[in-house]
C-alpha positions as CSV (number, residue, x, y, z in Angstrom):
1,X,-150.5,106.2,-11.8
2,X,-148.7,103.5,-10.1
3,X,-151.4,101.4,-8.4
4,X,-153.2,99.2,-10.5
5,X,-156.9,98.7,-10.0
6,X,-158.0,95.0,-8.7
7,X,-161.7,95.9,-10.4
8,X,-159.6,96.4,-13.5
9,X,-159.2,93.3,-15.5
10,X,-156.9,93.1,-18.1
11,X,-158.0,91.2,-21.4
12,X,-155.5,88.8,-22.7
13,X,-155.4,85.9,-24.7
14,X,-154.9,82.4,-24.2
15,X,-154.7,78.7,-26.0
16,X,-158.3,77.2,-24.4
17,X,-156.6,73.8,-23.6
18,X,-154.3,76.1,-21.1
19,X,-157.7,76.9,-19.1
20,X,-158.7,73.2,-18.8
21,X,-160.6,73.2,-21.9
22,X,-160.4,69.3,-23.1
23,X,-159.7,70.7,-26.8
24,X,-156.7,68.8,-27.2
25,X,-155.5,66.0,-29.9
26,X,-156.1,63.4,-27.4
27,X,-159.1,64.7,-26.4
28,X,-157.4,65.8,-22.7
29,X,-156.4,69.4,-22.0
30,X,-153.4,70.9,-20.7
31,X,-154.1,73.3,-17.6
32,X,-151.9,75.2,-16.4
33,X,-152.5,76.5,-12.5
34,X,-150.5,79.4,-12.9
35,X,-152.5,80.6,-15.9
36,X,-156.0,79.7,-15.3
37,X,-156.0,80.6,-11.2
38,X,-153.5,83.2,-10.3
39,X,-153.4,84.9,-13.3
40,X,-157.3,84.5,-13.8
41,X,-157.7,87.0,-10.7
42,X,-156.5,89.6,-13.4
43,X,-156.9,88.8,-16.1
44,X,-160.4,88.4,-18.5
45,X,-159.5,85.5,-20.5
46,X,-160.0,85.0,-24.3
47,X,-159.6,81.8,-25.5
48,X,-159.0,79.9,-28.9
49,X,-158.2,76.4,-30.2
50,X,-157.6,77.4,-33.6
51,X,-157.5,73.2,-34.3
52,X,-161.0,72.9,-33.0
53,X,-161.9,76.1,-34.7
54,X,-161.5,74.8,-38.4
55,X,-163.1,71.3,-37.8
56,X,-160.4,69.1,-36.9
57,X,-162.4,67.2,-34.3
58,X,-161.8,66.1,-30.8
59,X,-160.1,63.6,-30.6
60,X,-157.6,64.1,-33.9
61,X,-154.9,63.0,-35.6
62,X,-151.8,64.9,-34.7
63,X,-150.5,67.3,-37.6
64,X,-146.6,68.6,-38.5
65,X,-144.9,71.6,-40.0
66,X,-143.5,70.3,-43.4
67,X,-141.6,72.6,-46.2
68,X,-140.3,75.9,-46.0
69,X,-139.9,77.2,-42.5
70,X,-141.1,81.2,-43.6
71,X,-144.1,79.6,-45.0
72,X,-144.8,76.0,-43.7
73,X,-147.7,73.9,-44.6
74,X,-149.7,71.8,-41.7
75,X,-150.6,68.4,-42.6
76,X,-151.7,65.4,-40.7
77,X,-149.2,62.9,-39.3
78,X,-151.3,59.6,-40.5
79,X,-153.5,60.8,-43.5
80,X,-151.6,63.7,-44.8
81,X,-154.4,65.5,-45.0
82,X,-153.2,69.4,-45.7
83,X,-154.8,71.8,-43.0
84,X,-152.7,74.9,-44.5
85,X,-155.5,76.9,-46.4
86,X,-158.4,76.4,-43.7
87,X,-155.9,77.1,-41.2
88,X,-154.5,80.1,-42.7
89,X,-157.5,81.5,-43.2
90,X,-159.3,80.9,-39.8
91,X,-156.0,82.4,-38.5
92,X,-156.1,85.9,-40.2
93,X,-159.8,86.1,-39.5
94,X,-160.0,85.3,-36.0
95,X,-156.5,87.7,-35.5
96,X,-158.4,90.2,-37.2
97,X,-160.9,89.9,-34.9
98,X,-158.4,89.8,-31.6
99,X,-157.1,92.9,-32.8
100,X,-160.9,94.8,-32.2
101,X,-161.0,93.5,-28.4
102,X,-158.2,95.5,-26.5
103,X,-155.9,92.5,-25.8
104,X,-153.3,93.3,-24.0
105,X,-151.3,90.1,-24.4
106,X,-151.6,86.2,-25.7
107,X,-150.1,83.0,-23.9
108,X,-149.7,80.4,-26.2
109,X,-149.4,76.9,-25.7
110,X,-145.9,75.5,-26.8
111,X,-144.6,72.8,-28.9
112,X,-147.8,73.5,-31.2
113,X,-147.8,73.0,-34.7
114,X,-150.8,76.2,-34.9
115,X,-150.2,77.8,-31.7
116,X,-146.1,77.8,-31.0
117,X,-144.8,81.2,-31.1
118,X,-140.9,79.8,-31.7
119,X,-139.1,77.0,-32.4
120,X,-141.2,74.7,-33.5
121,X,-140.6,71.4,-35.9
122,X,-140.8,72.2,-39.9
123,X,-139.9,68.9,-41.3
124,X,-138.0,69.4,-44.8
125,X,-138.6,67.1,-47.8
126,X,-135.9,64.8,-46.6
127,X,-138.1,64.0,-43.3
128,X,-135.4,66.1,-41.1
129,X,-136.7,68.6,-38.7
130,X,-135.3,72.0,-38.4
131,X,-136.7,74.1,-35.6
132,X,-137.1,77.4,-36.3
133,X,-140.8,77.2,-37.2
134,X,-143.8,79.3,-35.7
135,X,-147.6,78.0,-35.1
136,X,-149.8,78.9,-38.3
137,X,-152.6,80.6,-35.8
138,X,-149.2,82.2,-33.7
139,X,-147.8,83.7,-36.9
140,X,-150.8,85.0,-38.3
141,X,-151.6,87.3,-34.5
142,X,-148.1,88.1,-34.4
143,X,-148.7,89.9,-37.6
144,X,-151.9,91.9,-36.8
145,X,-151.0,92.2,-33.3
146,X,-147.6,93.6,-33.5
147,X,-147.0,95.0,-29.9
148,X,-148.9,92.8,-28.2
149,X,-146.6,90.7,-25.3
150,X,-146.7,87.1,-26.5
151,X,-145.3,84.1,-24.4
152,X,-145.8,80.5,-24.4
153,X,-146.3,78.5,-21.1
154,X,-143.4,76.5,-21.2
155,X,-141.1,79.6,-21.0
156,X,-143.5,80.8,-18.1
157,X,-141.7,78.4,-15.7
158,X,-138.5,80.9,-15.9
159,X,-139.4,83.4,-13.2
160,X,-137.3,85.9,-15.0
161,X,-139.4,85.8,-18.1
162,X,-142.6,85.6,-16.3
163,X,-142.0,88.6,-14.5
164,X,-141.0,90.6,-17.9
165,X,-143.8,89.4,-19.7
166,X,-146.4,90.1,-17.0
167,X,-144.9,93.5,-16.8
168,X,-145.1,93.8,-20.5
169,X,-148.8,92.8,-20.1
170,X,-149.7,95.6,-17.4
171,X,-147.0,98.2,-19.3
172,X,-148.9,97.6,-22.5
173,X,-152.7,98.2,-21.4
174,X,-151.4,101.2,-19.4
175,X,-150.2,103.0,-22.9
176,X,-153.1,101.6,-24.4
177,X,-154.9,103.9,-22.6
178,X,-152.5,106.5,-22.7
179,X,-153.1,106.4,-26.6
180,X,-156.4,106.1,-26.6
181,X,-158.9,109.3,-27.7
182,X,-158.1,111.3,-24.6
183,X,-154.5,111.3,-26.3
184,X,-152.1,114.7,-25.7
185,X,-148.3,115.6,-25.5
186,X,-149.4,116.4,-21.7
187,X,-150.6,113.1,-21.0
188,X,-147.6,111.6,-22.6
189,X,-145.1,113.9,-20.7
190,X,-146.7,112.4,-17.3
191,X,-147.5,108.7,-18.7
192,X,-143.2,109.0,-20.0
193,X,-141.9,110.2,-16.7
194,X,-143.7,107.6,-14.6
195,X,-142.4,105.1,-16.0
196,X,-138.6,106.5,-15.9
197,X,-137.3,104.0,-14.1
198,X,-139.1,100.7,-15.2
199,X,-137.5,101.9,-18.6
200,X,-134.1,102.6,-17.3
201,X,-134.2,98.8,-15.7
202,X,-135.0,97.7,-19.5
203,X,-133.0,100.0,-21.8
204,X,-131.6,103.0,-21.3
205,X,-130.6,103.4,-24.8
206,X,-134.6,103.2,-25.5
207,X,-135.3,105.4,-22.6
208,X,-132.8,108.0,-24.1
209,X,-134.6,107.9,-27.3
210,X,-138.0,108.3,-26.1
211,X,-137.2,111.4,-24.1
212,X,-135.9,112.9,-27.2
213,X,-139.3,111.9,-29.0
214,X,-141.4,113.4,-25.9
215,X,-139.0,116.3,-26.0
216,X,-140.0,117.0,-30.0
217,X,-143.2,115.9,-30.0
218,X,-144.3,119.1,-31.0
219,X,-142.6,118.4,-34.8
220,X,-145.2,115.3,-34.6
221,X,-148.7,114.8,-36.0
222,X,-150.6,113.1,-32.9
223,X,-150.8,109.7,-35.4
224,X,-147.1,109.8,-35.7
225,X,-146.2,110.2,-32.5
226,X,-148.3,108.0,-31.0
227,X,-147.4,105.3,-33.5
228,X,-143.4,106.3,-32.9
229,X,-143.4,106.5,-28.9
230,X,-145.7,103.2,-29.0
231,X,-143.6,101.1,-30.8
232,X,-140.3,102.3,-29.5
233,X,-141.7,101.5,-25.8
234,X,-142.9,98.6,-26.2
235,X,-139.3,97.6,-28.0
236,X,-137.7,98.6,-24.7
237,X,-139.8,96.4,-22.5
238,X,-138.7,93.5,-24.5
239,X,-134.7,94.1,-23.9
240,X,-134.4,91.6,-20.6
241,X,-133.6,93.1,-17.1
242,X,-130.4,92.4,-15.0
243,X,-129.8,92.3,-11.7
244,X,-127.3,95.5,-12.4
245,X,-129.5,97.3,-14.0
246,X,-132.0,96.8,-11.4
247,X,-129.2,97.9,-8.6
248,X,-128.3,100.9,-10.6
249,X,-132.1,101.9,-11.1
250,X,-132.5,101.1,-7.1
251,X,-129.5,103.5,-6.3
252,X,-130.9,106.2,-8.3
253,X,-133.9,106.1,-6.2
254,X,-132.3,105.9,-3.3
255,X,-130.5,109.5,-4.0
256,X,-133.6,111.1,-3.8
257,X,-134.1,110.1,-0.3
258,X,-130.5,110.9,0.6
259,X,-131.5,114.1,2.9
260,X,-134.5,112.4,4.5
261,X,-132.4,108.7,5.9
262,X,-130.4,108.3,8.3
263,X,-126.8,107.2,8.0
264,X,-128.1,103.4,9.2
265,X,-131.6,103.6,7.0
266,X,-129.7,104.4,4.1
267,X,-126.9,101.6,4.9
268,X,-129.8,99.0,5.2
269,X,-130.7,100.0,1.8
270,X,-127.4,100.2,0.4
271,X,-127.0,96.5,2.0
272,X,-130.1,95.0,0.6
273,X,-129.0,96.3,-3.1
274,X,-126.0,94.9,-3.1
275,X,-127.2,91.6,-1.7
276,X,-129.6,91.8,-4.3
277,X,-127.0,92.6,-6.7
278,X,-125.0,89.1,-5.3
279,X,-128.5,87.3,-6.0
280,X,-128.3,86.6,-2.2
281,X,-132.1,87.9,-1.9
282,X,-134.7,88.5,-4.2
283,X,-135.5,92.2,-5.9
284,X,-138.7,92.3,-4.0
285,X,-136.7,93.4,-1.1
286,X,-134.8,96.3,-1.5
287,X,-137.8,97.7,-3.7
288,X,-139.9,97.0,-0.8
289,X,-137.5,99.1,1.4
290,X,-137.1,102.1,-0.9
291,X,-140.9,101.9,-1.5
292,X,-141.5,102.2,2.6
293,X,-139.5,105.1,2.9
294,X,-140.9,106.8,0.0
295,X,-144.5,106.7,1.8
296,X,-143.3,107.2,5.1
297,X,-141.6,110.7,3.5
298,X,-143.6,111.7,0.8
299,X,-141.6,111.6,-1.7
300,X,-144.1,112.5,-4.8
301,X,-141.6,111.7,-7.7
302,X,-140.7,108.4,-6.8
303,X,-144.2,107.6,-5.4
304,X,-145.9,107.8,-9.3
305,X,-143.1,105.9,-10.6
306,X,-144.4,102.7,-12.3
307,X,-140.9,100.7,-11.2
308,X,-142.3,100.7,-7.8
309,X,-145.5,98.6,-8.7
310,X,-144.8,97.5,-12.5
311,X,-147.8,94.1,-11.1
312,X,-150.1,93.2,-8.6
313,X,-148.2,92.3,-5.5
314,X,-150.4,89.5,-5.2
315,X,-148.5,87.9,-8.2
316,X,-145.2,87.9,-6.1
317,X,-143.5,88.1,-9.4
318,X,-140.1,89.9,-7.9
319,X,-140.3,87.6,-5.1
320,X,-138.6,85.0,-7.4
321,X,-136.2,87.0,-9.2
């Protein structure tokens, strides 16, 4: 269950002028490498421009936030032409339709007035802004999409949140399968205990809770539980990692190769966590130890654990955090 399958590609979403699509105000277009190349090797794109979508026009005049910040309206900076109905309603169409195609997460493109998923501008009556706003198109997918990872691509820059959203991404397609029609407390059992220790990195206050739920899931009806265990994972995955946790989660591994190392393979190990721990090196090295010895011994347990290979290595996400 741990590898993931190159000829698998994951459908996620995306703001079009992140892929180079000249869709913007200006008529220019904001591509970003990171998103359009090296995560284009796994991911089958689905883009929108929201702005473009309800007739806007290429080029356009800029728009703003204005009013209450739970339920702003858009209007235009130079006209004050008001884009809130034809917005909204393009927005809970085309997120009703994103919600039929599988996606397993959205990037959004920040600062936007219809596409920000936080912090954005929502100028009161006095002209002031106050930013605590959301993207009209942003709010309306958050809403039908309610697990779905979402991230903009300014935050992307942070390797720490890259790598926890794009493990998010890969963690939530993986239990979109789990739930889908071939759904049973047996596949759950194995799909749960795979992913021990990714969990235990996260929360272990989550993790806790969900074995209780896979331990009862006999006094569930499928629906419930698959709803319950669903939403409760996916909350886990969103509590940030640490560099502790991490180190704890590595020595727990490492205890079940105790009888198979010797006293100087295990103190390499030991070294490399806590020079992980330190933030002296990055986490990709002492997993990559522990994951050596678990081939080169066989260990099954640790082997199907998800921790191991949450992302494609060719995304070097843990070699930056």
């Amino acid at each position: 269950m741990a590898d993931q399958n190159p000829e698998i590609r994951i459908r996620v979403g995306v703001s079009s002028c992140l892929l180079g699509e000249k869709v913007r105000w200006n008529g220019d277009h904001k591509q970003d490498l990171f998103v359009k190349d090296l995560l284009g090797q796994f991911f089958e794109w689905v883009p929108t421009c929201p702005e473009v979508e309800i007739g806007m026009g290429i080029p356009r005049e800029t728009v703003q936030l204005t009013g209450d910040p739970e339920s702003p309206r858009m209007v235009g900076n130079s006209t004050g032409t008001d884009w809130t109905a034809p917005m909204r309603r393009y927005s809970n169409q085309r997120s009703a339709e994103l919600a039929k195609m599988n996606l397993s997460g959205y990037i959004f493109k920040n600062r936007s007035p219809s596409c920000g998923i936080a912090r954005i501008k929502v100028y009161g009556d006095n002209g002031n802004p106050t930013p605590n706003g959301r993207g009209l198109f942003a709010d309306a997918f958050m809403h039908h999409c309610t697990l779905v990872p979402v991230e903009d691509e300014g935050r992307l820059h942070d390797a720490k949140i890259r790598e926890n959203f794009i493990t998010r991404i890969f963690a939530y397609h993986r239990l979109a399968q789990l739930l889908g029609e071939d759904f049973s407390r047996k596949t759950l059992v194995a799909f749960h205990t795979a992913h021990k220790f990714l969990l235990l990195a996260h929360s272990r206050k989550h993790y806790n809770s969900l074995g209780k739920l896979v331990a009862d899931a006999k006094q569930y009806t499928p629906t419930a539980l698959k709803q319950s265990y669903g939403e409760e994972f996916m909350q886990a995955l969103a509590v940030k990692t640490t560099a502790k946790k991490n180190s704890d989660v590595l020595y727990h591994m490492l205890g079940f190769l105790k009888k198979q190392l010797s006293e100087v393979e295990k103190q390499d190990v030991i070294e490399a966590i806590e020079d992980y721990r330190n933030e002296l090196i990055p986490l990709i090295v002492p997993v990559t130890l522990i994951r050596h010895h678990v081939r080169k011994h066989q260990i099954a347990y640790l082997a199907d654990q998800i921790y191991l290979n949450p992302h494609p290595k060719e995304l070097m996400l843990r070699n930056h955090v």
